[in-house]
N, C-alpha and C positions, 0 to 999 in steps of 0.2 A: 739612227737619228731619233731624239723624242718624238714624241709622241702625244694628241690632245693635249699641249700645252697652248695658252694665249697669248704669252710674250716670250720672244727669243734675246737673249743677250748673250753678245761677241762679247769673248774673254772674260777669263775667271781669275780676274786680278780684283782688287781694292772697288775699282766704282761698279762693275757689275755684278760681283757678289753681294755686295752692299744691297744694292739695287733689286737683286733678285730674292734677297734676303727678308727685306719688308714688302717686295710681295707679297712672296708667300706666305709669311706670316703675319703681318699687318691688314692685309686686303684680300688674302684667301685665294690669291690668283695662281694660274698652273703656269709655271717657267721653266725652259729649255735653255740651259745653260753649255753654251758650247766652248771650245778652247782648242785653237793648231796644235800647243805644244802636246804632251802625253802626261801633263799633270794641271792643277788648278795651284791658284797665287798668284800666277803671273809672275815679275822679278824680284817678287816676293819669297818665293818657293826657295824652302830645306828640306833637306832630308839629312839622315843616318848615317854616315858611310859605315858599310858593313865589317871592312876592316882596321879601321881604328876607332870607331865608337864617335867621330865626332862629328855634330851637325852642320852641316855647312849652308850654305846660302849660296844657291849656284850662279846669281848672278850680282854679285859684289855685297857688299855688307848691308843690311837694315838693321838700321837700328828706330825703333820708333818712339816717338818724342811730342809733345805736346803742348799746350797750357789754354787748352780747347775744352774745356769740362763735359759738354755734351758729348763729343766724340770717345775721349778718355771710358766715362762711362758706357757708350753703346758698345765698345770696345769688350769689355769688364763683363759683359753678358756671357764672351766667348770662350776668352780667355782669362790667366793669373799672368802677370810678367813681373819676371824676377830684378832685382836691384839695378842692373848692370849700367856705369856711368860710362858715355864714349869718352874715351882721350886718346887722342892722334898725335903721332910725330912724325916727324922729318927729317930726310936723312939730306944734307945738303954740304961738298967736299969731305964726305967720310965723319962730318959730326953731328950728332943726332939732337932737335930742337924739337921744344913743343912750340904744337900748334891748335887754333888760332895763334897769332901772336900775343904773347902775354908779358908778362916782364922780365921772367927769366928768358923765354926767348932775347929779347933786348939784352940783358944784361952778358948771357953767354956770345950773343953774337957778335956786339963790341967790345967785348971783353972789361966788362965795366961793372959796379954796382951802386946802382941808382936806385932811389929811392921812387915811390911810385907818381910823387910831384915835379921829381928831376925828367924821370924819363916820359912825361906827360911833353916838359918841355923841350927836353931832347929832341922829339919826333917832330915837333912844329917847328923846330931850327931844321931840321933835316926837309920837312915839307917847303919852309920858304925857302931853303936851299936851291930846292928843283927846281923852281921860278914856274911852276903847272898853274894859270890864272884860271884856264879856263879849257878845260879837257876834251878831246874829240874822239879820243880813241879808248882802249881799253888798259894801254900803258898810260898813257897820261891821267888817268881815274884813280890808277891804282896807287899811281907817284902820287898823286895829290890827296893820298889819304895815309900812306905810310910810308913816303920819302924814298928815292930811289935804293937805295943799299938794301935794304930791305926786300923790295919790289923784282930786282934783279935776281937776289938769292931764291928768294922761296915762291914767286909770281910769277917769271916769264918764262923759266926754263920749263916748268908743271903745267902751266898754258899753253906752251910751242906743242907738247905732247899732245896734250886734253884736244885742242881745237885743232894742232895740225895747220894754223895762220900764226902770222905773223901777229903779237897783241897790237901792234900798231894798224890793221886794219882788221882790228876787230871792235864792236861800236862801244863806247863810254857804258852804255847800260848794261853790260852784260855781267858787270860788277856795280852794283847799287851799292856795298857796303864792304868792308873789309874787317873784320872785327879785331877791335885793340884792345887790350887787355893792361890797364897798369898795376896788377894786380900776380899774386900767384897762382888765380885762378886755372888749373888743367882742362876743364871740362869744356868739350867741343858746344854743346848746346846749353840753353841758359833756359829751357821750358822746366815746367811746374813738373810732369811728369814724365818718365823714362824707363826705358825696359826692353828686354827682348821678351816675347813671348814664352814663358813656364815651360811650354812643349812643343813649343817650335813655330814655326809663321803655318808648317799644311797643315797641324792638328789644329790651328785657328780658322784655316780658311774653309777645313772638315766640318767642324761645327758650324759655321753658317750657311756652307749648304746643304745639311742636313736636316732637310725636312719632306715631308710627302707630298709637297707641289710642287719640288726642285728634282726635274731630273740633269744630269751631266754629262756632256759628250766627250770626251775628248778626241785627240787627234781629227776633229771636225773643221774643216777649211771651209769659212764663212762663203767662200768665193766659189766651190764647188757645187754648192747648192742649189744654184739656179731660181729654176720657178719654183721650188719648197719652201722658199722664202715669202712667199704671198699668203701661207696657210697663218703666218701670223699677223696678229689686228697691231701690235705694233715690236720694234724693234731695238732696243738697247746696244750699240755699235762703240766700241773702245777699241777700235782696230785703227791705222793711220788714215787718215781723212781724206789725204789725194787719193790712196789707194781704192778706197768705196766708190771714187768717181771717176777712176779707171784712168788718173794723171791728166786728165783732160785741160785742166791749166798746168800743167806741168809737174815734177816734183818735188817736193819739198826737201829742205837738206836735214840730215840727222847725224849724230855720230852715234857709232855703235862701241864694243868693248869685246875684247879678247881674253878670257881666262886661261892661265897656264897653270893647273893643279899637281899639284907634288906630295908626297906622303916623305914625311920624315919620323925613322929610328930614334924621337928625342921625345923628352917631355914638353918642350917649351922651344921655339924654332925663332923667333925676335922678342919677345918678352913683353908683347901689345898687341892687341888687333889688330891696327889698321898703321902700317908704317908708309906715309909718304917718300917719294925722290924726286925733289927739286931740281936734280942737275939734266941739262938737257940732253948730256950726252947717254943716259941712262934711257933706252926705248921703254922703260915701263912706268908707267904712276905712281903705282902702287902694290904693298904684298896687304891679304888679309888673311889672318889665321884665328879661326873662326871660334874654335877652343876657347879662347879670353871673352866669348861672349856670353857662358853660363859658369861661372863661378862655383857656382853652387851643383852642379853636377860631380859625380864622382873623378876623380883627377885620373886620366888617361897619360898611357905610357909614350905616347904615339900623336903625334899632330899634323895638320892638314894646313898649306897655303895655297892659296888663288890669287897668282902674278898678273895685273888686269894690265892689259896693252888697247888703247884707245887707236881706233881708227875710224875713216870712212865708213859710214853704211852701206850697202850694195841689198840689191833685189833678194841674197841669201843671209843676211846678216837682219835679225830684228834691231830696229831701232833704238835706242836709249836718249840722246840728249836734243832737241829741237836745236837745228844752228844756229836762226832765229836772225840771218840777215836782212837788208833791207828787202830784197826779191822775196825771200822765204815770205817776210810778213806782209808782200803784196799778193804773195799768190792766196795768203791764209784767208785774207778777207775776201778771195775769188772765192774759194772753197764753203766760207762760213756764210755767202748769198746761197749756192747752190744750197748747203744743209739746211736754210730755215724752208727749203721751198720742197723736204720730203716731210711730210705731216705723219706719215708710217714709222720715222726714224728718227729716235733721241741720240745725239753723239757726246761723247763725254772721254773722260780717263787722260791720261797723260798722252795718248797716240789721236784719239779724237780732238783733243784740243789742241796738239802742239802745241805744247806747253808742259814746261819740264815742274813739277809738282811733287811736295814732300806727300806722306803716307797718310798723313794725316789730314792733308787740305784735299787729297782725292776722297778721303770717305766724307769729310764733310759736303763736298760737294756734290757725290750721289745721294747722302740725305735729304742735301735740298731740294735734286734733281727730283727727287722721289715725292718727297713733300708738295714741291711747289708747282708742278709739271705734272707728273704722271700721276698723282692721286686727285687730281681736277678730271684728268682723264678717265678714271674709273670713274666719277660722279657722274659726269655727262656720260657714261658708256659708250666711252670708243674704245675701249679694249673691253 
């Protein structure tokens, strides 16, 4: 366990290495950075695989993307990140579409070619079609922004997996947007900037905690610590929020993810990253073949997939997506009264906020953490 350090921060993902990161070198403070798993990143973390050369991202794909200029840059201190643009497809009865929906999607899947005014109107004849005035659920959202034929193919079947409900009770909000595309446009995001990391997401997360006020635990269970925990003056907590309070209002729902890794004898194993499956009878989401995310590396004989199977979370499954029902977001707000009333402990990250968050809105948000919270707190000296 460190040692003479003044702040301890659970998990060494995105907000707390961020976090420990202007510490230590911004305010000169000693940080003990701790982590359950047996490496730092959090589900962020690549590595090597020994026997085929190719980096993988053991818990589904990052791809990280922006149009945040502060963040981009604080980034840029760490790392280089190479070109790589995402584009996803879908495999839906054996014929493979891009996705988001774009126009060719459209056009292969009616069998038609439209123009990007025709199929503008297309979709809005398909939308008043459905007769959707006024949505309650998370089919009726999704109808009334891309018309059922659509909705059916590529939205319920990839939903019944992902969430394991029925989209009919699951809430309107959990889809704010669907992206349409009348356009040839491929590319999954439409931010300023995009990249995978030059050498990987641990050589990034390496250099930031590399400095002489950063020491690193790993394999260290936040929960096993006990009274050890009082030796420091305050706490940085991204670990799941009921959990610190011992489920006392109950707990919260998550779904977790199953990878099934395979090594194949080939150069090229789908011919893309990230291949969706739309169809429900299909138990798996998604295949990612991690290969297609550095171009620019020497071309391997040999490639690696990870078959992601979406499930329940359970007591041995770390969590991934907050379910984010109506009980979930009553209990959150039980949980976020107890958290303002520990003065020792800042909570944050995707697991401390329940709240499911791209890569980029968690490091902005331990900057601000950092900024607007904890460097008040070194002024007045409570740490």
């Amino acid at each position: 366990m460190c040692k003479n350090s003044d702040v301890l921060i659970v998990g060494a993902g995105f907000f707390g290495a961020v976090i420990a990161e202007r510490l230590a070198v911004d305010s000169g403070i000693k940080v003990c950075v701790i982590d359950k798993r047996p490496h730092i990143g959090g589900n962020c973390y690549s590595s090597v695989d020994d026997e085929t050369g190719v980096e993988c991202h053991h818990y589904g794909s990052h791809i990280f993307h922006t149009s945040n200029e502060r963040c981009w840059n604080y980034l840029l201190n760490f790392t280089q990140f190479n070109a790589y643009r995402h584009v996803v497809h879908t495999k839906y009865r054996n014929q493979v579409y891009t996705m988001p929906i774009n126009l060719g999607t459209i056009n292969a899947f009616y069998g038609c070619n439209l123009t990007p005014s025709d199929a503008a109107s297309f979709i809005r004849h398909e939308v008043e079609r459905s007769d959707v005035k006024h949505p309650v659920n998370l089919e009726e959202k999704a109808i009334s922004l891309i018309g059922r034929p659509l909705y059916d193919a590529f939205i319920k079947g990839y939903t019944l997996k992902q969430w394991e409900t029925d989209p009919r009770e699951l809430p309107a909000d959990v889809i704010t947007r669907l992206p349409m595309r009348f356009d040839y446009n491929t590319r999954y995001f439409d931010d300023v900037h995009e990249g995978i990391p030059l050498n990987g997401y641990s050589r990034l997360f390496e250099r930031m905690l590399d400095h002489p006020n950063i020491e690193v635990c790993l394999n260290t269970n936040f929960f096993d610590l006990g009274e050890r925990c009082k030796n420091y003056e305050l706490i940085v907590y991204s670990g799941p929020i009921d959990q610190y309070f011992n489920y006392s209002e109950g707990r919260l729902n998550w779904r977790t993810v199953r990878f099934d890794m395979q090594r194949h004898d080939c150069s090229d194993y789908q011919g893309c990253s990230v291949m969706n499956y739309a169809d429900s009878w299909i138990p798996f989401t998604r295949i990612h073949e991690f290969k297609h995310f550095h171009p620019e590396r020497q071309q391997l004989q040999s490639t690696i997939t990870y078959t992601e199977y979406p499930q329940a979370a359970s007591q041995n499954w770390d969590p991934f997506y907050p379910v984010n029902t109506p009980r979930d977001l009553e209990l959150l707000q039980k949980y976020n009264v107890l958290a303002q009333q520990e003065n020792r402990v800042i909570f944050g990250g995707r697991l401390g906020y329940y709240r499911y968050i791209d890569m980029d809105d968690t490091i902005m948000a331990a900057l601000d953490c950092y900024e607007n919270e904890i460097r008040s707190r070194i002024a007045l000296r409570l740490i």
